[in-house]
C-alpha positions as CSV (number, residue, x, y, z in Angstrom):
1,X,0.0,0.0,0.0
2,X,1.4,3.4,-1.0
3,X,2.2,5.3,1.4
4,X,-0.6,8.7,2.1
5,X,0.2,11.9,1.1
6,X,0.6,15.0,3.8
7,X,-2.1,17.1,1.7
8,X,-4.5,14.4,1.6
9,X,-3.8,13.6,5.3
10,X,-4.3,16.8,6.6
11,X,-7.3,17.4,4.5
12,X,-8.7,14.4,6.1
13,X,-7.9,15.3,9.5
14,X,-9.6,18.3,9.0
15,X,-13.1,17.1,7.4
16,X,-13.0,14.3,9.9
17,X,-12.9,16.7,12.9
18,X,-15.3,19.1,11.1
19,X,-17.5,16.3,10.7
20,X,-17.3,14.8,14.3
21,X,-17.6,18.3,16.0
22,X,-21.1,19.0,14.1
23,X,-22.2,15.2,14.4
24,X,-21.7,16.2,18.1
25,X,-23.5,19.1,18.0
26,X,-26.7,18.0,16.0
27,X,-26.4,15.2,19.2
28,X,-26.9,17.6,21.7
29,X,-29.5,19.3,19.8
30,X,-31.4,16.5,19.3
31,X,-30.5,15.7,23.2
32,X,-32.5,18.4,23.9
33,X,-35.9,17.6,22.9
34,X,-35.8,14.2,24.3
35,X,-37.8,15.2,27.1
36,X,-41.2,14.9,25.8
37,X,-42.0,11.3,25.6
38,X,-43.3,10.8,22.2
39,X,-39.9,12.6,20.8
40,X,-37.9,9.9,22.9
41,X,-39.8,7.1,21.3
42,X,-39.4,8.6,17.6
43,X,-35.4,9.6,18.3
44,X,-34.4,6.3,19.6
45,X,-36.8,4.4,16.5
46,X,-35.1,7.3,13.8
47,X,-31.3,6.5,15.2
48,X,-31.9,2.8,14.7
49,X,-33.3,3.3,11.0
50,X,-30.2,5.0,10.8
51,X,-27.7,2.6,11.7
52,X,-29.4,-0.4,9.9
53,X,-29.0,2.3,6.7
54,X,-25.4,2.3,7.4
55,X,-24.9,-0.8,7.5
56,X,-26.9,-1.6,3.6
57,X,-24.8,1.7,2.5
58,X,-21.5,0.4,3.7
59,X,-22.4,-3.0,3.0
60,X,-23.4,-2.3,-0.8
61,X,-20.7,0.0,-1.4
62,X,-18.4,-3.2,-0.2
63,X,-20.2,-5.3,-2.7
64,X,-20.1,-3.2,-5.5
65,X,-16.2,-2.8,-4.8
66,X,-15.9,-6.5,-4.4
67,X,-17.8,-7.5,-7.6
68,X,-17.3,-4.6,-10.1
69,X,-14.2,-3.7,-11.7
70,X,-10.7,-4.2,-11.2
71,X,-7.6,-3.3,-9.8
72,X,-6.5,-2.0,-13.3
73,X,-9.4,-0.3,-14.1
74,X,-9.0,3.5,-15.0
75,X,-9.3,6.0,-11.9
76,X,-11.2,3.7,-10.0
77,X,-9.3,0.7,-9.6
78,X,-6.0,1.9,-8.2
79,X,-7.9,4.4,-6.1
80,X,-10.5,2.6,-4.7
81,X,-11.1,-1.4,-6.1
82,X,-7.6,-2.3,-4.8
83,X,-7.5,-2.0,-1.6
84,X,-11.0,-4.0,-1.6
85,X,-9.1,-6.6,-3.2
86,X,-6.0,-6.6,-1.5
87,X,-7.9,-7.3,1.8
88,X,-8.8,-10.6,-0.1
89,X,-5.6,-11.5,-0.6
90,X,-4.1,-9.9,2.9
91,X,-6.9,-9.8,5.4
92,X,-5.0,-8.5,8.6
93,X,-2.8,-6.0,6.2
94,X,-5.7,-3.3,7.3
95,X,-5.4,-3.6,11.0
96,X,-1.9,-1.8,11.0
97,X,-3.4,1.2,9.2
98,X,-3.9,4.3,11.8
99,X,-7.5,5.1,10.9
100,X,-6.5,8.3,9.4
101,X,-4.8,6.1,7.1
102,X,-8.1,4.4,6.1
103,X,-10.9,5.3,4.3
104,X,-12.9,8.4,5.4
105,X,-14.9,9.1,2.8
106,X,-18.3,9.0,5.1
107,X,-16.9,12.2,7.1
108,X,-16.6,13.8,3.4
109,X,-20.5,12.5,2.3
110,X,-22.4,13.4,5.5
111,X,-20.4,16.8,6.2
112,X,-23.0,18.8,4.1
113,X,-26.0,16.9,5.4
114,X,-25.1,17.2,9.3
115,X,-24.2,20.9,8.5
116,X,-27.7,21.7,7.1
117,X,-28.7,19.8,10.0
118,X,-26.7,21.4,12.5
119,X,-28.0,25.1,11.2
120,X,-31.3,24.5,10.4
121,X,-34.1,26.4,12.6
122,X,-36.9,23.5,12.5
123,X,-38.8,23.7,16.0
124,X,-38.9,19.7,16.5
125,X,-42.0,20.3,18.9
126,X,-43.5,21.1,15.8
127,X,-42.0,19.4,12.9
128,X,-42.0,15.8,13.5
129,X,-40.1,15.1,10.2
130,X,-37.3,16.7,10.7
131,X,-36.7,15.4,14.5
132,X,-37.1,11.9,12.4
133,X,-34.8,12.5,9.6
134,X,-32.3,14.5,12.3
135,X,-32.1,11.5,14.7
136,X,-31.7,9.1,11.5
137,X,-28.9,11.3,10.2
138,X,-26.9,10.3,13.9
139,X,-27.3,7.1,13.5
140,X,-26.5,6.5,10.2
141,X,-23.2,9.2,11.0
142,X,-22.5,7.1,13.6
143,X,-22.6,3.8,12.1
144,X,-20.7,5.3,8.9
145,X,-18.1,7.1,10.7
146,X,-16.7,4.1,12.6
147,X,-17.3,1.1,9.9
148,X,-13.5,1.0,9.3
149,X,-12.4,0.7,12.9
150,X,-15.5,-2.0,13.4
151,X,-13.9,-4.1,10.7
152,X,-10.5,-3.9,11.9
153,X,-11.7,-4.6,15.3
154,X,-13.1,-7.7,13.7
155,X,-10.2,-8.7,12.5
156,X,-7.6,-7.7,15.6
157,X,-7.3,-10.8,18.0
158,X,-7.1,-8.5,20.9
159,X,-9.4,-4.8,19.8
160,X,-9.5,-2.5,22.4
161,X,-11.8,-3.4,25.9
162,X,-14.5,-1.0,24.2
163,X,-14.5,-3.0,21.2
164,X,-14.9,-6.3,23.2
165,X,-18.0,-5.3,25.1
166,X,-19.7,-3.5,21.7
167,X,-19.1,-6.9,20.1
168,X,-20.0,-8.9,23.3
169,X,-23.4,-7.0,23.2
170,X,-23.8,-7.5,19.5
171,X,-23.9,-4.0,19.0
172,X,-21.0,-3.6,16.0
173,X,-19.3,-6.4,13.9
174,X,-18.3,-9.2,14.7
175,X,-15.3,-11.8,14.3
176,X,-18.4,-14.2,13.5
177,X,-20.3,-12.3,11.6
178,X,-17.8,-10.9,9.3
179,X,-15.8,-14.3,8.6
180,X,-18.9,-15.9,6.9
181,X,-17.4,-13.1,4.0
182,X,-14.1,-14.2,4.3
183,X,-15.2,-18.0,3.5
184,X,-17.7,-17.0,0.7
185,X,-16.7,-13.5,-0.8
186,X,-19.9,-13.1,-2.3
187,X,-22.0,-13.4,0.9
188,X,-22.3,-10.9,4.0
189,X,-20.6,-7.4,3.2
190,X,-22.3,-5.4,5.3
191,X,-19.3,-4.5,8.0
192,X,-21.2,-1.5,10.2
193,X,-23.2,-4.4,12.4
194,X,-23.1,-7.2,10.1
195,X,-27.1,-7.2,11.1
196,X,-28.5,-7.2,8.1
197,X,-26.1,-9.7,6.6
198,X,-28.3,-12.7,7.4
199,X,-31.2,-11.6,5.9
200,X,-29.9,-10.0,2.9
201,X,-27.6,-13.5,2.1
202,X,-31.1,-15.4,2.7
203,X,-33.3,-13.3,0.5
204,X,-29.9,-13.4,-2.0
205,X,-30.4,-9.6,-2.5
206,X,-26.9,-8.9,-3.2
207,X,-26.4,-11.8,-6.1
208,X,-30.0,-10.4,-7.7
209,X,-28.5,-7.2,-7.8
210,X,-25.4,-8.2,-9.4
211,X,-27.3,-10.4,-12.2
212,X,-29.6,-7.4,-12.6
213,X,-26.5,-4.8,-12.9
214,X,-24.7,-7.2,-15.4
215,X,-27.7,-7.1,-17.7
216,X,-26.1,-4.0,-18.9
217,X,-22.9,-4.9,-18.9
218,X,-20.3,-7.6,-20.6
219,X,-18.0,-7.1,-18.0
220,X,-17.0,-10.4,-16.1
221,X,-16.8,-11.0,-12.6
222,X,-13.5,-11.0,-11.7
């Protein structure tokens, strides 16, 4: 793996700090209005829509990566499909990445949402839909934000105490969970939770999506 740039590196540092300090913030907004009962209920409901959407997200943009392309493909492939396919080849290569190092492109997506979130004047007293979508945003930040360390937790024998006890409580990936993928690279990609994994590999919704996208396409799997 090539080694990161300084510009790149700081530029991450910087949208990942940007992005954490307003995910913060829209928390303690939100925090805020959990008094009332009802917006308790819909917060803690909206938060968990938005984790489970994290995990599809990550989870198909893993597929996609997985299945599509390849390393020598133009732009894409040394930027992006080959360090999909080099964890293939060199599972635990990852896990000595500082997270900087990894990919952060979720702080890069969601920083214009969770601004607009952040600086928008909606009374959630009385606008219901935006408490909803807010609360989902945090989850789904949340779950995006820390799906690289989740995987390489996963794949550490000894993650940090923290990670032990998320993992304990079923609350983040899984060793179990994520080494169905490493036996069958065409099953279980989602890496957030790994919750939706079972469902999605029994309903096959991953291999009707790839037959569907190669309907247009003459590419081969590689």
């Amino acid at each position: 793996m090539e080694e990161q740039g300084r510009v790149l590196t700081f530029t991450k540092y910087i949208v990942v700090l940007v992005s954490t300090g307003l995910l913060i913030t829209l928390f303690v907004k939100i925090s805020n209005n959990l008094l009332s009962k009802e917006l308790f209920v819909i917060g803690v409901v909206a938060f968990f829509v938005g984790y489970l959407l994290a995990d599809l997200l990550t989870g198909t943009v893993h597929w996609f990566c997985d299945t599509f392309f390849s390393e020598n493909a133009p732009f894409i492939g040394p930027i992006i499909i080959a360090s999909f396919r080099e964890h293939h080849t060199h599972p635990q290569l990852f896990t000595k990445d500082k997270f900087i190092e990894q990919d952060t492109t979720s702080f890069f997506v969601l920083l214009t949402p969770l601004f607009l979130a952040v600086f928008s004047e909606s009374s959630y007293s009385h606008d219901l839909n935006s408490f909803f979508w807010h609360s989902t945003l945090i989850g789904l930040s949340i779950g995006a934000f820390g799906t690289n360390l989740f995987h390489k937790w996963a794949h550490q024998t000894n993650p940090p105490l923290l990670a032990q006890k998320l993992q304990k409580m079923g609350l983040i990936l899984t060793p179990d969970r994520h080494n169905k993928h490493h036996r069958d690279y065409r099953k279980s990609f989602c890496v957030t939770s790994g919750w939706l994994n079972f469902i999605l590999d029994y309903t096959r919704f991953f291999l009707i999506l790839e037959r569907f996208f190669r309907l247009f396409s003459y590419e081969p799997r590689t």
